[in-house]
C-alpha positions as CSV (number, residue, x, y, z in Angstrom):
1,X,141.0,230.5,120.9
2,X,139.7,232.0,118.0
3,X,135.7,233.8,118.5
4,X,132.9,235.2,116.9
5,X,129.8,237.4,117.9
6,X,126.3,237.2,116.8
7,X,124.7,239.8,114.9
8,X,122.6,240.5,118.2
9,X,125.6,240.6,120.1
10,X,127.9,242.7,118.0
11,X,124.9,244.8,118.0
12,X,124.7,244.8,121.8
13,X,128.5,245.8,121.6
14,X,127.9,248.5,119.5
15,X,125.4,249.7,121.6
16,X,127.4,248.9,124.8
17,X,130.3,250.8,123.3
18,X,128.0,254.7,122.8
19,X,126.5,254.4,126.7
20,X,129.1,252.6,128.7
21,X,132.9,253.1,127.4
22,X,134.5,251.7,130.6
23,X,132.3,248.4,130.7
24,X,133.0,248.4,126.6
25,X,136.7,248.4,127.8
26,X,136.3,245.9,130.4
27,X,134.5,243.6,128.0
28,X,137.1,243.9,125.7
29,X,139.7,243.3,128.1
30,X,137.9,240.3,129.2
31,X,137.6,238.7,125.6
32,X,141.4,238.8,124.9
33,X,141.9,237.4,128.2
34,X,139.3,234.5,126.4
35,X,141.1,234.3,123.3
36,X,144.8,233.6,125.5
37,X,143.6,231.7,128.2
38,X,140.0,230.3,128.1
39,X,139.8,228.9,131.7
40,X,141.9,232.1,133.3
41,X,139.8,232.5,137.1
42,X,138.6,236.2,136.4
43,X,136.5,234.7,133.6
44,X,134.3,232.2,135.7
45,X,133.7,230.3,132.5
46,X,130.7,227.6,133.4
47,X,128.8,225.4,131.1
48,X,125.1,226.3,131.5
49,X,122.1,224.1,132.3
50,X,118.4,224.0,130.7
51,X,117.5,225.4,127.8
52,X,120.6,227.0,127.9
53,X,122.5,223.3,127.8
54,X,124.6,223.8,125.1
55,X,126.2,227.2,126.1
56,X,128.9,228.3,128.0
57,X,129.2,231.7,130.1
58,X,132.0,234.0,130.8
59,X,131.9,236.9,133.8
60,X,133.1,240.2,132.3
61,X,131.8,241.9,136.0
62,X,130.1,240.5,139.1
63,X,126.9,241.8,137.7
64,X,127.6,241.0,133.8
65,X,128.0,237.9,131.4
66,X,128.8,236.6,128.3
67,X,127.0,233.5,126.5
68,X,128.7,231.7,123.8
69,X,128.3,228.2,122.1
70,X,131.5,226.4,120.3
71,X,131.8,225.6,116.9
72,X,134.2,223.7,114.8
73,X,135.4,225.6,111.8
74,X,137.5,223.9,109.5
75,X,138.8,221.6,112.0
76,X,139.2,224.2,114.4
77,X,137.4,225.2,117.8
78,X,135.7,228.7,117.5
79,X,133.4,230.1,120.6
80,X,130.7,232.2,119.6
81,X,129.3,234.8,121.5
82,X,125.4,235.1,121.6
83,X,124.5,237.7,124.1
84,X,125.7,240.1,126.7
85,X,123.9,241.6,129.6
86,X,123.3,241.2,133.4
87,X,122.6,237.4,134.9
88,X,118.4,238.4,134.4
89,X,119.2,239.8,131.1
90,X,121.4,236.4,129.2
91,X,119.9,233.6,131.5
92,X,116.4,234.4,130.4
């Protein structure tokens, strides 16, 4: 699986990567796991409901997510990633 991030996001990863280098790891960790094996159990990956209907959400901890939408690009299936941040923080 192919992804992309947001300019909000990759500046949340920026960000994420200055004041938290082990949760910056575990993200990371968490997104190649994404890219080999999409529906892998550690990742919790759930379609969302509401106004958030046509996103999907990943569990990098207990405490944080990632939101992402798919695209098609070029005949190809891409997820991009929206936001980081705790269950309050993306599901707002």
């Amino acid at each position: 699986m192919k992804i992309d991030f947001s300019p909000l996001c990759k500046k949340k990863l920026a960000l994420l990567k200055t004041k938290n280098l082990a949760l910056f790891n575990k993200t990371t960790k968490q997104l190649k796991l994404f890219q080999l094996q999409p529906d892998h159990p550690s990742l919790r990956l759930h379609k969302l409901s509401g106004k958030l209907e046509d996103t999907w959400s990943i569990s990098i901890t207990r405490a944080v997510r990632m939101v992402f939408y798919y695209r098609i690009v070029l005949k190809e299936k891409r997820a991009v990633f929206i936001s980081i941040g705790t269950h309050d923080e993306v599901y707002k």
